[in-house]
C-alpha positions, 0 to 999 in steps of 0.5 A: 383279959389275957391267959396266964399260960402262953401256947407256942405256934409252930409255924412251917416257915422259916426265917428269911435268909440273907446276910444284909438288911437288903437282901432280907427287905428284898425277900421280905417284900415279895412274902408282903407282895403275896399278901397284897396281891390278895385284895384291891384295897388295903393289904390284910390277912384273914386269923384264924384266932379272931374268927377270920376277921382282918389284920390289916398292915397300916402300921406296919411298916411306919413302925418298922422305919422308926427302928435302927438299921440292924433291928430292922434287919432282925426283925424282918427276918421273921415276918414270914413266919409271922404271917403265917402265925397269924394266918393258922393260929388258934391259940391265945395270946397275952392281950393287954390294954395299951397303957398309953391309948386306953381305946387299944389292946395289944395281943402278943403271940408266940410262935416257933420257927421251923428252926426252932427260934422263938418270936412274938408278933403283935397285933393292936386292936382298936376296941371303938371300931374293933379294926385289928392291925399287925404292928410288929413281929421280933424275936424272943429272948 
């Protein structure tokens, strides 16, 4: 299912600046806006990996609110440059079926900031309607 060797994508983005979570949310809003304002519908992108099929952010946000203050804050850091992993990347990532849903597989990418700085983003799919959706992005160690 997934490859052993995992491609790094280097993104042209760099993570967002701010020194509190409320001025990265506000920064983070306006790249989410960016994405929105591309549909009547629900908010998606188009990935280069899947064909150009859609990665729609249902889940996205709930996600993040289950999370501490200070983890929110770094993980929003990088969401610009997750959404433009997601958008250009053609390479593969680490998929794996999810052991808690078996009707799900988890894809785990691997990008770099303009800064150099390592982060993951993942993306669920479900495997009955074949519906891909952003769950989160974070750093890596």
């Amino acid at each position: 299912m997934g490859v052993l060797f995992m491609q790094i994508y280097q993104t042209n983005k760099y993570k967002l600046s701010g020194s509190n979570y409320r001025e990265v949310r506000k920064q983070a809003i306006f790249c989410f806006n960016d994405v929105r304002r591309g549909t009547k519908r629900k908010p998606y992108l188009r990935s280069a990996y899947f064909k150009k099929q859609k990665i729609f952010f249902d889940f996205f946000w709930d996600h993040l609110l289950q999370k501490n203050p200070k983890e929110r804050f770094i993980r929003l850091k990088y969401l610009s440059a997750a959404i433009d992993l997601v958008k250009n990347s053609r390479n593969h990532p680490i998929s794996k079926q999810n052991p808690n849903i078996p009707k799900e597989i988890l894809h785990r990418f691997k990008g770099y900031t303009k800064e150099k700085e390592i982060f993951y983003v993942q993306i669920k799919e479900n495997k009955q309607n074949g519906k891909k959706y952003f769950i989160s992005c974070f750093p890596g160690k």
